[in-house]
N, C-alpha and C positions, 0 to 999 in steps of 0.2 A: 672572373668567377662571380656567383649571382652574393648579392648581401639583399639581404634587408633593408640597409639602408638606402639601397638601389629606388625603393618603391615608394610612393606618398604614404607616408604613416608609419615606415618600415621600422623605425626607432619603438614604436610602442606595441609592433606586431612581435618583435623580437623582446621585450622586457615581458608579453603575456607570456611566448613561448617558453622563457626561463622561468616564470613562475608554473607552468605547467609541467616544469621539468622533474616530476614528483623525485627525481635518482640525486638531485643537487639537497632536498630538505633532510635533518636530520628527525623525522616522524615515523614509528613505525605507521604501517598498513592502517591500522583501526583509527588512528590519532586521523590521519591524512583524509581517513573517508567523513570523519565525525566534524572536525574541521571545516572542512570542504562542504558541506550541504548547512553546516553554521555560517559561513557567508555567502551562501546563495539565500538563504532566508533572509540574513542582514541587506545585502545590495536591492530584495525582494521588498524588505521592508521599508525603507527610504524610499525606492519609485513609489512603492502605494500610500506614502504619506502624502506624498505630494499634489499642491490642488488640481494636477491635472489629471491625476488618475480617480479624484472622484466626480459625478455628474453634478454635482451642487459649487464646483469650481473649489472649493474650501478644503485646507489641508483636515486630512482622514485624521485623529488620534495616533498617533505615534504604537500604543498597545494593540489599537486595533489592527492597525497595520502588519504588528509584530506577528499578530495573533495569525491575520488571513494567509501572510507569506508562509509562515510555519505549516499552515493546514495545504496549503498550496504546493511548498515543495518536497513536503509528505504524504502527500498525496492522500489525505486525509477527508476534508470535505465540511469538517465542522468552521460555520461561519458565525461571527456577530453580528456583521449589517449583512445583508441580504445582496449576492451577488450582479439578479440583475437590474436593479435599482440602485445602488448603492455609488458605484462604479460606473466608470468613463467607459469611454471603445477604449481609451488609453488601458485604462485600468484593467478592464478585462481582457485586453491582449497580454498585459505584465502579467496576470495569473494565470493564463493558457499556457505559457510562454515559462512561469514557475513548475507548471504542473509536469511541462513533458521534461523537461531537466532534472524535475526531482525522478519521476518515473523510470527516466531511462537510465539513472545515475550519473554522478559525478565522474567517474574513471569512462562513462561512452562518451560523456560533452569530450573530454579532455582527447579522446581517441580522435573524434569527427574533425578537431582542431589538428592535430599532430597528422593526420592523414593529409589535410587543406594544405599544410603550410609544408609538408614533406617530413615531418620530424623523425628519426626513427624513435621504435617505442622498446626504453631501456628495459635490463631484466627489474625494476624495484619497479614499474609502471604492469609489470605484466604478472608481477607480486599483488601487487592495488587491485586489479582486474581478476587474479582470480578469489581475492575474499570478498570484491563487490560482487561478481556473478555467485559467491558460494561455491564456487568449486574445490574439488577435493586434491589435485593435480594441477600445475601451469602448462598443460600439455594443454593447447589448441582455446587458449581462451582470447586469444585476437580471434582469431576467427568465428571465434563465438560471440565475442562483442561487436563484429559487423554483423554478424545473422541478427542478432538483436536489434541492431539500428538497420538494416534491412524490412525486417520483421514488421515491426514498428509501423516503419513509413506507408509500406503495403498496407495492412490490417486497419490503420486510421483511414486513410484514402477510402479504401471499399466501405468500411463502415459508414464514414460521414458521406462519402456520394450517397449510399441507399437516404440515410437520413436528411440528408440537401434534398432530395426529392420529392421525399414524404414529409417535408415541411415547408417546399417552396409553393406548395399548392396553396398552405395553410396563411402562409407568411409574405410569399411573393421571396426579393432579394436577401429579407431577413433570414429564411429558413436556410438558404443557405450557408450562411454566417452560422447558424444554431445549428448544422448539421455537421461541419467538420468541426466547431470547438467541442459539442458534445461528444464528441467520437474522440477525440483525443479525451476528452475526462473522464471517457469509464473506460477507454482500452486502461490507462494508466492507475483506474481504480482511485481516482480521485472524488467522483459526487459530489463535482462542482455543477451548480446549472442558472440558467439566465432567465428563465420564466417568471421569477418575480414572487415575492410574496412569501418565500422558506415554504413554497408550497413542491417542489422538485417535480415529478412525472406524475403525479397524483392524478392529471390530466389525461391521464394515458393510459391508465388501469388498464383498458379492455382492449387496446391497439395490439395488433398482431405484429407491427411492422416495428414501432416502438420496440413492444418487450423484447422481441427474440435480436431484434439488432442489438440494442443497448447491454442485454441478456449477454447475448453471445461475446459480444466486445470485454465485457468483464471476468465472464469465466476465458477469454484466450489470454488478458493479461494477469491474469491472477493464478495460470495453472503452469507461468513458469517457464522461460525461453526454452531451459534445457530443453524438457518435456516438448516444446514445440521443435525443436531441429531434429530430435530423434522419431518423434514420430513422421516430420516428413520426411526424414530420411530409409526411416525402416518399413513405415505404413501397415507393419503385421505387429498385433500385439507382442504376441510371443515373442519377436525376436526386440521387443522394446530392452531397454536396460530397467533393472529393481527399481532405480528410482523412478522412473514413467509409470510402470507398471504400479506403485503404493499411489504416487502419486492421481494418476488417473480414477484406481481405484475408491481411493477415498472420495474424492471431490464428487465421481458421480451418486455415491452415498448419500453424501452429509447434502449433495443441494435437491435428492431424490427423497429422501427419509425426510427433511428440513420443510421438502413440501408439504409432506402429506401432515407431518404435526400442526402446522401454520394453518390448515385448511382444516384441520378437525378442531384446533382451538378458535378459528377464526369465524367459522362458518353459519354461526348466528349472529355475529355482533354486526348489529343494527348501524355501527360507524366504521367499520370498514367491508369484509365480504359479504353479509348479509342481502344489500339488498343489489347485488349486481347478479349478472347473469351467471350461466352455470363456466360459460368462456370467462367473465371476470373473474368469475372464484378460482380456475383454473390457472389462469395467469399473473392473478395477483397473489396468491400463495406461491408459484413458482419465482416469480420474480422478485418477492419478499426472501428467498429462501437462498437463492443468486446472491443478492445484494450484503449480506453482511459479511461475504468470505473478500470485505473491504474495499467496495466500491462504495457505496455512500448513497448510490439512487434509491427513490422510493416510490413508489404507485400508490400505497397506503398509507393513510395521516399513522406514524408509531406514535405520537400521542395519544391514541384512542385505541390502540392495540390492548387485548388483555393482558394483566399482569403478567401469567403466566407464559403468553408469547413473548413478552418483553425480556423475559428471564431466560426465554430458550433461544432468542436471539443473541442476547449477551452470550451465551457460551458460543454460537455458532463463530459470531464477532473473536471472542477471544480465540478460536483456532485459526479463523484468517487464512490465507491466501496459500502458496506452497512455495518453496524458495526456487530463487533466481526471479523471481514477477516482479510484478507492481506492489503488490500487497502486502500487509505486514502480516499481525497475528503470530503466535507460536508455529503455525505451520503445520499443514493436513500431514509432512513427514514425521513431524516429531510426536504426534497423537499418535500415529500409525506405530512406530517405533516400541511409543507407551505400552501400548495396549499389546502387542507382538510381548515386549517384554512380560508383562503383568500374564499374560495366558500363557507364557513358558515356565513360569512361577507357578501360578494352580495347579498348572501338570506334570509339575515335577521335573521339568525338561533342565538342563544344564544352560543350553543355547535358543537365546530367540530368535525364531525364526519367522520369512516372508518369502513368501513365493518360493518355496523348495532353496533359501537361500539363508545362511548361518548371516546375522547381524553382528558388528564387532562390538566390544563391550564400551570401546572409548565412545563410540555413537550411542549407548545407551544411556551412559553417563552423559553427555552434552543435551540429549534428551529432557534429563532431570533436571538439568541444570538451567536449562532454556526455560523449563517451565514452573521452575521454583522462580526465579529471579524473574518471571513475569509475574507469578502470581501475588507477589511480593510488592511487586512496583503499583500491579492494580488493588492491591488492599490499603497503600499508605499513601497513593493520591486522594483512594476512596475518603479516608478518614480525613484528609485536609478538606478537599471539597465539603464535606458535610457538616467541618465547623466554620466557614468561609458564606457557606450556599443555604438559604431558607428552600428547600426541595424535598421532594420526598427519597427515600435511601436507594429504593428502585433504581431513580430517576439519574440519580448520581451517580451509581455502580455503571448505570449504560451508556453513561458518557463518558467515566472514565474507560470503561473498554472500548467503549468505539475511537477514543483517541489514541489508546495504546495500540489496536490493531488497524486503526489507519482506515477506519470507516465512514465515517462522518455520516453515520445515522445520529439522531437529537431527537429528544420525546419533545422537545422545544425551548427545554432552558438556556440551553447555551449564549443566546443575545444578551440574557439576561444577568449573566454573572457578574461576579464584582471585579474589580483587578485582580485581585486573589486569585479567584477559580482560574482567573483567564491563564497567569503564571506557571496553574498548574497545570494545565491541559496541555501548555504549548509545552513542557517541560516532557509532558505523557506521549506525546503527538510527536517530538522527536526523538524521543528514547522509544520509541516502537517503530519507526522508518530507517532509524542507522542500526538496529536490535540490543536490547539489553545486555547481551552477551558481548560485542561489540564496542559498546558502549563502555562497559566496565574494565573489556580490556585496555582501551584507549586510555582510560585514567587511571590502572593500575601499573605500579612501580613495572619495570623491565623484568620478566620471568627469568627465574632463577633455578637452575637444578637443583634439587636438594642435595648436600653432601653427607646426608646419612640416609639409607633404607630401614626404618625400623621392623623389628618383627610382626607380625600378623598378630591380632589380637580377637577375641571374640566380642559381639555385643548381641543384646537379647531386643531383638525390635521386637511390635505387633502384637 
């Protein structure tokens, strides 16, 4: 009979597998995933300290370190030293390498492993998978966590070949190096980039080939596997399921409406749309408008953005991606939900409703509860950062949402913080990639029925 210890190494192949054994820890679900993406940061943060993951040979800051693993396997994007300078080929393969781990999750590495080695996958493993995918049911979530590692492999390949191509002309052997890491960093909604200088795609404002690949790459991992299996599998709107259908819904909104704001507030200023062509203004308002539902790229210096863009990106940042993605943010469902609720409320209706379909009320309450206990967390990072940071309040409010929703847009401060800020952003940065709700379960006591139902009472809101 076959052992483990048959093979060279089979002793330590067999101690990973028992620690991947999620059915042997006594952790529930939340603990396990929150945990679990805490020492991929940590193992994340030790390789990048070390002097060979920087290009100057010299061990990185230890914070720093702490900092980039964090933005790395949150898929976040906000950096201190500047990626493609900063960093070794070592180094930037340890963040490429952080990026698609943290993107694809902790319960898919664990799957690709247990699939390798034959492990079968227990029911407390298949518990872990469906609150990492967010599903509502453990009906069909293995299979759904290969479509996702499926998915994946496919969508990066096609993406980074078109960009290997359209930058080997540019680069020669380089571009193609710069065409599949960039493709893995914004399918996963990361807005990591090598170009140098905390300058991102600024270079590429008016490229056709750029925007819509990189474009495209971000809205496919940001609108959420499920949404991706059922639309290839059903290919008709109508027979989509409620959540494709909010979900699609929305997103082609918020990045259609998102344009046209951006390109009416943007469309004079002298430092960013003004003086590009009518295809620039086109494409850098669309792809400004893409980018903060938590991918990180930018074509536009947002330091030179108008106040008031800046402001309307923060909220687009704080809605963020749609569940089951890359992306963090409160979630194009849970806006959708809001707002369903709130216009059954003006109209007197009992039941909110979406696409001819009655909403439960415990989804409207998680809802509220997703978006108070965000709105929460970016108000009292806000107020540390602002007694920590000499910036302006703007400026601080848009970093901490873009850490919260896992963007890694910066008007430029970010290099610049003190140890402080830094604490707090990576604190913001993983409490928006494991979700606050999540988060709070993981470190609250073990739920408890209550053993009294008290009576109904009234209260006088509004």
């Amino acid at each position: 009979m076959f052992s483990f210890t048959d093979i060279p190494g089979g002793k330590a192949y067999r101690r990973v597998a028992n620690l991947l054994d999620v059915s042997q820890w006594k952790l529930n679900p939340y603990q396990v995933l929150v945990l679990g993406f805490a020492a991929l940061i940590l193992v994340g943060a030790i390789l990048l300290a070390t002097p060979l993951a920087a290009a100057s040979g010299k061990p990185t800051p230890f914070l720093d370190a702490l900092f980039t693993a964090t933005s790395a396997v949150c898929v976040t994007g906000l950096v201190v030293v500047d990626t493609g300078t900063h960093w070794s080929l070592f180094g930037q393969i340890v963040i490429i390498a952080l990026i698609q781990f943290g993107g694809l999750g902790i319960m898919a590495m664990a799957t690709i492993f247990a699939i390798v080695i034959g492990k079968k996958i227990q029911l407390k493993e298949r518990l872990l998978m469906q609150e990492a995918l967010n599903q509502l049911t453990m009906a069909g979530v293995v299979r759904l966590m290969l479509y996702v590692i499926k998915a994946t492999i496919v969508i990066e390949f096609i993406g980074g070949t078109i960009l290997a191509v359209r930058w080997y002309g540019e680069m020669g052997l380089r571009g193609i190096y710069f065409g599949y890491w960039h493709a893995v960093s914004a399918f996963c909604n990361a807005g990591f980039d090598l170009f140098g200088g905390f300058r991102g795609l600024t270079g590429y404002v008016d490229d056709w080939t750029v925007n819509l690949v990189v474009g495209g790459l971000i809205i496919l991992g940001g609108i959420g596997f499920t949404v991706l299996a059922d639309v290839w599998e059903q290919r008709r709107f109508s027979a989509l399921t409620l959540h494709s259908k909010v979900v699609i819904a929305l997103s082609l909104f918020l990045i259609i409406a998102g344009a046209a704001v951006i390109f009416l507030l943007e469309e004079n200023n002298p430092a960013t749309l003004g003086p590009l062509s009518w295809q620039g203004k086109l494409l850098g308002s669309l792809f400004q408008s893409v980018t903060p539902r938590t991918a990180g790229y930018n074509t536009l210096d947002i330091g030179k953005l108008e106040d008031a863009t800046i402001f309307f990106i923060t909220l687009l940042m704080f809605i963020g991606a749609s569940p089951t993605s890359t992306g963090g943010g409160i979630k194009t469902t849970t806006v959708g939900i809001l707002l369903a609720a709130i216009y059954a409320m003006i109209r007197g209706r009992e039941d909110a409703e979406m696409f001819r379909r009655r909403l439960p009320q415990q989804v409207i309450y998680k809802a509220f509860a997703i978006t108070f206990i965000a709105a929460i967390l970016v108000i009292v990072m806000t107020m540390l950062l602002s007694l920590s940071e000499q910036a302006p309040f703007l400026n601080l409010l848009f970093e901490v949402v873009s850490a919260f929703g896992t963007v890694g847009l910066s008007t430029g401060i970010t290099p610049s913080l003190t140890a402080s800020g830094k604490i707090y952003l990576i604190f913001t940065m993983f409490a928006g990639r494991v979700g606050p709700v999540t988060l709070a379960l993981a470190i609250a006591l073990k739920e408890r029925k209550a053993a009294v139902r008290y009576p109904e009472g009234k209260v006088i809101i509004g």
